[in-house]
C-alpha positions, 0 to 999 in steps of 0.5 A: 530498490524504491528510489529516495532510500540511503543505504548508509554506511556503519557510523566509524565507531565501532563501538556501535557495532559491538552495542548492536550485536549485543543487543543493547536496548539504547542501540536497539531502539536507535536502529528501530527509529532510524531505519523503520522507514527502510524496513517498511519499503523493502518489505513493501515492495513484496507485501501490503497492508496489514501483512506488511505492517506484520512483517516490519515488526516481525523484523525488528522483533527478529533483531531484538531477540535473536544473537545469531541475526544480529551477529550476521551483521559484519559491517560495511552498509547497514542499510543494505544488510537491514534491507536485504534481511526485511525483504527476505523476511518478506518472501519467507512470509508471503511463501509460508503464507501461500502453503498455508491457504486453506484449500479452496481459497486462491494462492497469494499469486493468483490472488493478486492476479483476480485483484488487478483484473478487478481493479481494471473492471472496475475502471472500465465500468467508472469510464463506461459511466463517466462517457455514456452515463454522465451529462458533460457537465457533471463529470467534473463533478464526478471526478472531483467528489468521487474520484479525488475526493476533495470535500464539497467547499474545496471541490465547490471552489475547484470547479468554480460553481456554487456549492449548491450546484455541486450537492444537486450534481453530486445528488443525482450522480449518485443516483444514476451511479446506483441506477448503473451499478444495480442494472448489470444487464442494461449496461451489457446490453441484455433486455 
């Protein structure tokens, strides 16, 4: 479980508990505002992006309108039941998702697999062309435009150089960038 998260406890009112398993809409929506960002990481900790995003709404749609899952909830840490049932969610969706990948297409598992050694391809070719491409005085540059993003006046002000230099580095960088990624062979040392 990602670190910072309290899983509470049930407030001693139980009059919150039967408004909970009834479905009361003012209860509802407490739990939705207090616990989304609960819900958002035991659901991110198996999915991302626009499925993650599905999935925390497919929870809350789940506790709006099902009796039966609401009054599974038998008290003690409602964060740690909320939490358990988001994460579940979570798997069912990721499971039900690989068995539904059309053929020809990688499984979710494998998929993530190709996505991290693209990730690790793509870092070796930016040090490849930070180290053997770029002049050592542009790749602070380089860093400070491309990798971290900072906007030209931060970035100017960062490095301590004139914002002037920094758009003529940052032209040329971009040139040699396309140079190196347009010419596959000269980097894999094919004529």
């Amino acid at each position: 479980m990602p670190s910072g998260i309290v899983l509470e406890a049930l407030p001693p009112d139980q009059g919150w508990a039967s408004d909970f398993h009834a479905g009361r809409p003012a209860t509802m929506a407490a739990v939705y505002r207090d616990h989304f960002g609960l819900v958002r990481s035991a659901v991110g900790v198996v999915l991302g992006g626009a499925d993650c995003e599905t999935v925390i709404h497919e929870v809350f749609y789940r506790l709006l309108s099902s009796d039966k899952l609401r009054g599974s909830y038998q008290g003690g840490a409602f964060g740690s039941w909320l939490y358990a049932v988001a994460k579940n969610q979570a798997i069912d969706y990721a499971r039900r998702r690989a068995r539904e990948t059309p053929d020809g297409l990688v499984p979710m598992r494998e998929a993530r697999a190709v996505c991290i050694d693209d990730q690790l391809e793509a870092r070796a070719l930016l040090l490849k062309f930070q180290t053997e491409v770029l002049r050592p005085e542009w790749r602070s540059v380089f860093e400070a435009r491309f990798l971290r993003q900072l906007d030209q006046r931060e970035a100017a002000r960062s490095l301590g150089i004139p914002r002037t230099t920094l758009l003529y580095r940052e032209h040329r960088i971009r040139g040699l960038l396309r140079s190196f990624l347009l010419q596959p062979e000269k980097r894999h040392g094919r004529p």
